[in-house]
C-alpha positions in Angstrom: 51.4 -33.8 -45.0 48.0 -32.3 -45.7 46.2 -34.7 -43.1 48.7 -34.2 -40.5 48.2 -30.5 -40.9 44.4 -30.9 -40.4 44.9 -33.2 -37.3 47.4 -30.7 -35.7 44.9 -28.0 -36.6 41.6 -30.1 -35.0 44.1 -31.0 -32.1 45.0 -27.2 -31.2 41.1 -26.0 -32.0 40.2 -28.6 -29.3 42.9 -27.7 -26.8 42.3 -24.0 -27.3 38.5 -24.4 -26.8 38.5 -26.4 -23.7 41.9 -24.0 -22.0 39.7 -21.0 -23.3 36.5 -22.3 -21.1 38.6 -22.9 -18.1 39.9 -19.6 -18.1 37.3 -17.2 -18.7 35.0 -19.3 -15.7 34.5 -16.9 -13.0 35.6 -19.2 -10.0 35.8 -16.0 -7.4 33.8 -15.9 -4.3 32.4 -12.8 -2.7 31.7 -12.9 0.9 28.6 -10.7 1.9 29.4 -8.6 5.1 25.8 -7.6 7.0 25.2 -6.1 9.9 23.8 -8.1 12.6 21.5 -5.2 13.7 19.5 -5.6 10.2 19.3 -9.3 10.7 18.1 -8.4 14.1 15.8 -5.9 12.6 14.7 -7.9 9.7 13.3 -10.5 12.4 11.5 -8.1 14.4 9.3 -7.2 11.1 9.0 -10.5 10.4 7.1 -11.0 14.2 5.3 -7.5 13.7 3.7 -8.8 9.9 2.7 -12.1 11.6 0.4 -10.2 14.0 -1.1 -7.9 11.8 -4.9 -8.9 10.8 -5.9 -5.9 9.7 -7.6 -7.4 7.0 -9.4 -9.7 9.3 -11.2 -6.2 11.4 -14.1 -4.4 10.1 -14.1 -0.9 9.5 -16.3 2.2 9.0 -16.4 4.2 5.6 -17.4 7.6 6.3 -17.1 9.3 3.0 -16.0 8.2 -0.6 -15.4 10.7 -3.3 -12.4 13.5 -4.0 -9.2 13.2 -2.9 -9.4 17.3 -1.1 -12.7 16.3 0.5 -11.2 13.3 2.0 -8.9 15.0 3.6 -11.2 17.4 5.0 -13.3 14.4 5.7 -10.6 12.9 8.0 -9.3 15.4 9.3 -13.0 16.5 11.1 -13.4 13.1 12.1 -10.0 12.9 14.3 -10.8 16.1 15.8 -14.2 15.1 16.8 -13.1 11.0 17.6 -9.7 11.0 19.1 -9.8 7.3 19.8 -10.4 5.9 16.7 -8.0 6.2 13.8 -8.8 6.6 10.3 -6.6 5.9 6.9 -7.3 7.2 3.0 -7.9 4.6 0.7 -7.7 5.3 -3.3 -9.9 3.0 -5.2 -9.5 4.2 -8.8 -11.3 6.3 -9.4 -12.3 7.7 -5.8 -10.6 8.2 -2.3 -12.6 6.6 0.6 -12.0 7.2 4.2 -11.8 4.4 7.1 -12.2 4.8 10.4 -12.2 2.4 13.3 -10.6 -1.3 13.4 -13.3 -3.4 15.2 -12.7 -6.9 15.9 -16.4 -7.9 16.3 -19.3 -7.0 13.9 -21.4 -6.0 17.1 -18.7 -3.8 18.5 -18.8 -2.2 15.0 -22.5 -1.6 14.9 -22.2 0.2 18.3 -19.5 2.5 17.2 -21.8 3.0 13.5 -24.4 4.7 15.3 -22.4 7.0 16.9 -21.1 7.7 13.7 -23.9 7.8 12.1 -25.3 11.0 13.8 -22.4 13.0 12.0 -21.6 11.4 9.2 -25.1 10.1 7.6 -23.8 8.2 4.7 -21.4 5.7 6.8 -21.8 2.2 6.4 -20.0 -0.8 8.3 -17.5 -2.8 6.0 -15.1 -5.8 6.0 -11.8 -5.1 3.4 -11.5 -8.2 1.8 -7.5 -9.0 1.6 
């Protein structure tokens, strides 16, 4: 009798175990609704990143230094230099201004001596990526 109770009892422990696993399995599907527009969208960053080479461009640092004076800095410089754009750039622990995205080291140079009669201090550099 005592054997045939512990049989029964391993037979139900195994039945329960296994009926327990299949039950509590998450078997549900959830369909993801998007909107094509963001697909469509999504794509058209994907073609804008791809012809970005910023990286690859050289560029002229005006001034390094405070954050305020930076933004003095830059602010001059566009007034004075409409066609060329400039950005702030925080390198711990100093801000530094670029101006200028030049594809060519020559056609950098040029644009550096213009530069040069207002801001002194510029110098021609390449951001490495």
């Amino acid at each position: 009798m005592r054997i045939l109770k512990i049989n029964a009892l391993k037979i139900a422990t195994v039945f329960l175990t296994f009926y327990s696993l299949e039950s509590t399995a998450q078997q549900q599907e959830n369909p993801i609704s998007q909107d094509p527009k963001f697909e469509q969208l999504l794509n058209e960053k994907r073609k804008l990143n791809s012809n970005i080479d910023i990286n690859d461009r050289y560029k002229i640092q005006i001034y390094y230094g405070e954050n305020s004076n930076a933004r003095k800095t830059l602010a001059e410089f566009k007034k004075e230099y409409q066609d060329l754009d400039g950005t702030i750039i925080f390198e711990s622990p100093t801000y530094k201004v670029w101006v200028g995205s030049f594809k060519s080291r020559i056609e950098a140079e040029r644009q550096l001596v213009k530069v040069k009669e207002k801001y002194p201090y510029a110098l021609l550099i390449k951001p490495s990526k």
